[in-house]
N, C-alpha and C positions, 0 to 999 in steps of 0.2 A: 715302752715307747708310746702306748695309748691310754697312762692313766687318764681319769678321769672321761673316760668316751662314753658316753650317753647319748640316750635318744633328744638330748637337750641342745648338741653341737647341730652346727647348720651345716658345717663341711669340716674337712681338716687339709692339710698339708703336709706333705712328706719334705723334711728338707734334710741333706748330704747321706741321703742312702746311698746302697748300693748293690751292687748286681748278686744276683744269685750264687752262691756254691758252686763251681767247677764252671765259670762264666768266662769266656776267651773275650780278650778287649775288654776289659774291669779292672779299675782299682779296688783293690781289696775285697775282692768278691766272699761271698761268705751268707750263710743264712743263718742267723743268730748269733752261732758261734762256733768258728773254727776249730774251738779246744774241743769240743765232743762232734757237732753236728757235720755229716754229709749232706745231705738233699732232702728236701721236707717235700711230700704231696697230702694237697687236700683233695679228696676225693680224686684221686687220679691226673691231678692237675699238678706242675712241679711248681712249687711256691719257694719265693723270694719273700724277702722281711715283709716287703710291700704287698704279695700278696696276704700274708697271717693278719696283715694289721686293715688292710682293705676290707678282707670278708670279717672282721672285727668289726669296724666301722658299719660294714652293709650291714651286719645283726643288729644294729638301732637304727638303718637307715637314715645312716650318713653316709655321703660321699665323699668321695677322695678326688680334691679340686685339682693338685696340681702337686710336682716333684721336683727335686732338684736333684743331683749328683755328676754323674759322668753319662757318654752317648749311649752306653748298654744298658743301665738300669733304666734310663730313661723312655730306651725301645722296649725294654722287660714289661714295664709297668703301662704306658701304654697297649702292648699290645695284649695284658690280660685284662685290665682294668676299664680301656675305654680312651677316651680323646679327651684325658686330662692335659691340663696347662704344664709345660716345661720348661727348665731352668736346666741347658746343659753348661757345666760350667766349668768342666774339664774332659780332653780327651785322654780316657789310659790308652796307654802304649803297654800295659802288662801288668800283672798283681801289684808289684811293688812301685808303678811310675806312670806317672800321666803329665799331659801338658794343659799346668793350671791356671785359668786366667785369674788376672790379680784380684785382690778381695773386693777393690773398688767396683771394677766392670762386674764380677759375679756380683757381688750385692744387687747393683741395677737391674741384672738379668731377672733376679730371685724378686726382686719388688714389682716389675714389669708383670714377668708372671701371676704373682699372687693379686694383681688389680687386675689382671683380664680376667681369671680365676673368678675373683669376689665379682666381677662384671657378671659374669655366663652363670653363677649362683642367682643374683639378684633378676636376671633377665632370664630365668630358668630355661637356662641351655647345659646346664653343667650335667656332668656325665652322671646318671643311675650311679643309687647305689652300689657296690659289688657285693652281691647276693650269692649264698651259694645251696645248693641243694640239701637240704636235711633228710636223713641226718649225715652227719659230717664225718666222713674216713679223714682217719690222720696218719700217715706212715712217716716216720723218722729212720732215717739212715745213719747210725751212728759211727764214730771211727773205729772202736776195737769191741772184741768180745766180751771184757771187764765192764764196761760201760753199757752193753746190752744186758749183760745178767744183771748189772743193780736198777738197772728200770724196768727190766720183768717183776719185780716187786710190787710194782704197781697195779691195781686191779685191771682184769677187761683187757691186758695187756697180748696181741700174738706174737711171735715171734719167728724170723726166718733170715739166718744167717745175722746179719748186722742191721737189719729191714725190723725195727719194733711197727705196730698198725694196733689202732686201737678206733672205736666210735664213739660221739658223743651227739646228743639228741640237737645240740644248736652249736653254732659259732664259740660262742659267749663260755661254754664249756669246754669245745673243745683245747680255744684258746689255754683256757686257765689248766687243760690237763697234759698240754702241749709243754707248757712252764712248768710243771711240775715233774712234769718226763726229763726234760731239758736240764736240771738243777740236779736232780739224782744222779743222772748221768757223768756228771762232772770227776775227771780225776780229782785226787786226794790227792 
């Protein structure tokens, strides 16, 4: 979701994320991926997609202008990230159903946003990057015990019950050992 992220972007945008993993009031709540992953924390903090790819972003300091999805991801991401720009543009009413405005009006909403966004960039108001303390604990929560033994394979790995945690010295690592955790993990 962040190829290409460098210390070369001015900002990015998050657009039809979504809420965290076991998120009440979410359309398809979820953090990566429902087929293996329960609950991700970085350093003790419980992280949504929007958080992995923010403190991604903050390791080349860049910021995270502005998001779109539903009213929970919305407050998710505000409330770890800062007083980025929003685009809600549906309410879930539960995992599987929300009340979606039409493409037309969400477009506007999501254009609206990303010019006030690129405004508080340009007029440097936009929110600090999201920086996170190094070095970086990672704990993954995965769904069965099959899927915790083959990511114990992985170096630097600990383990406790379905809880994998591992450290990496920056963001930029931890990420790529996070995807790597992530992809073992997967049933066959």
């Amino acid at each position: 979701m962040m190829q290409g992220i460098d210390q070369n972007v001015d900002g990015v945008f998050f657009i039809g994320y979504h809420a965290r993993q076991g998120s009440q009031g979410a359309v398809l709540d979820h953090t990566w991926s429902n087929t293996c992953l329960g609950n991700v924390w970085l350093n003790d903090l419980i992280a949504g997609e929007y958080t992995l790819n923010a403190a991604l972003a903050g390791h080349f300091d860049v910021p995270v202008l502005m998001i779109s999805g539903d009213q929970t991801v919305c407050a998710q991401a505000t409330e770890q990230i800062g007083s980025l720009e929003t685009a809600v543009v549906k309410q879930a009413t539960g995992h599987f159903s929300a009340d979606c405005l039409s493409p037309d009006v969400s477009q506007k909403l999501i254009e609206s946003a990303a010019q006030r966004a690129t405004k508080n960039l340009t007029k440097k108001t936009a929110p600090k990057p999201f920086a996170l303390k190094t070095p970086i604990k990672v704990t993954v929560e995965l769904n069965s015990s099959d899927m915790a033994d083959k990511a114990m394979l992985m170096p630097g790995v600990t383990r406790e019950g379905l809880q994998l945690s591992f450290k990496a010295d920056d963001m930029l690592k931890a990420y790529s050992a996070f995807r790597a955790l992530v992809l073992m993990s997967y049933p066959r």
